[in-house]
C-alpha positions in Angstrom: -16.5 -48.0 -56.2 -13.8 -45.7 -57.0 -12.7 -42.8 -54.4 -14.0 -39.5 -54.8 -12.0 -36.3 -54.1 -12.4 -32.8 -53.8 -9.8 -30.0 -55.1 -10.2 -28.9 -51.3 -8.9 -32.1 -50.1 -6.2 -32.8 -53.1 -4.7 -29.1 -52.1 -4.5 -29.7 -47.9 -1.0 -31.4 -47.1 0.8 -30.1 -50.3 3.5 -27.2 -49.7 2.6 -23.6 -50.7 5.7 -21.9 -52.4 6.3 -18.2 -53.3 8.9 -15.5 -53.5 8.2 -14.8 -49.8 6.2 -17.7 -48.4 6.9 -21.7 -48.2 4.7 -24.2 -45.7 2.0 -26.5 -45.5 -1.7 -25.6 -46.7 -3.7 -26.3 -43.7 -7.4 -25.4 -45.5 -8.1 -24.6 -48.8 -11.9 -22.9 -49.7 -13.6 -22.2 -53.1 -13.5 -18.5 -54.1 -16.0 -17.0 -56.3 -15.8 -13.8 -58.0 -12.1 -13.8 -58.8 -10.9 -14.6 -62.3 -7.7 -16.3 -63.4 -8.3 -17.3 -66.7 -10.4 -19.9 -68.9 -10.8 -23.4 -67.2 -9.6 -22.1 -63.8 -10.7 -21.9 -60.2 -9.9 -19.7 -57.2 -9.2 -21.0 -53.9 -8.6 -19.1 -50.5 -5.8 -21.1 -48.8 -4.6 -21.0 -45.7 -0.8 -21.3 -45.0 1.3 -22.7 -41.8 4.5 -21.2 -41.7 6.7 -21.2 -38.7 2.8 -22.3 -36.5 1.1 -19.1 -37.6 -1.2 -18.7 -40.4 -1.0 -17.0 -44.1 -3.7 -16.8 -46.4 -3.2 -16.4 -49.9 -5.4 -16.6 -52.7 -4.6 -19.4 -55.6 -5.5 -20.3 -59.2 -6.6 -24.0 -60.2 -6.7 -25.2 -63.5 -10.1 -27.3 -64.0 -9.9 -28.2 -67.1 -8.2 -27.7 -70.7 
């Protein structure tokens, strides 16, 4: 049986990095109502940086 993941789980541990923020995304929680574009997602993430929190708002690409 193969392993089964969620985008939510694939996006916790990786590093977050903008212009003004860098640090480890802590949660990650699907979005609706926000457009990016065709074959995309939204995901409310939440940032550690320095032990306090940022949330910032991220586009996913699900598909081609």
């Amino acid at each position: 049986m193969a392993n089964l993941y969620t985008i939510e789980n694939l996006l916790i541990g990786k590093t977050y990095n903008s212009k003004t923020l860098r640090g480890e995304i802590i949660s990650a929680e699907k979005r609706d109502g926000i457009w990016y574009g065709d074959n995309t997602e939204a995901y409310l993430v939440a940032v550690n940086y320095g032990g306090r929190y940022h949330y910032r708002t991220i586009a996913v690409k699900v598909g081609e």
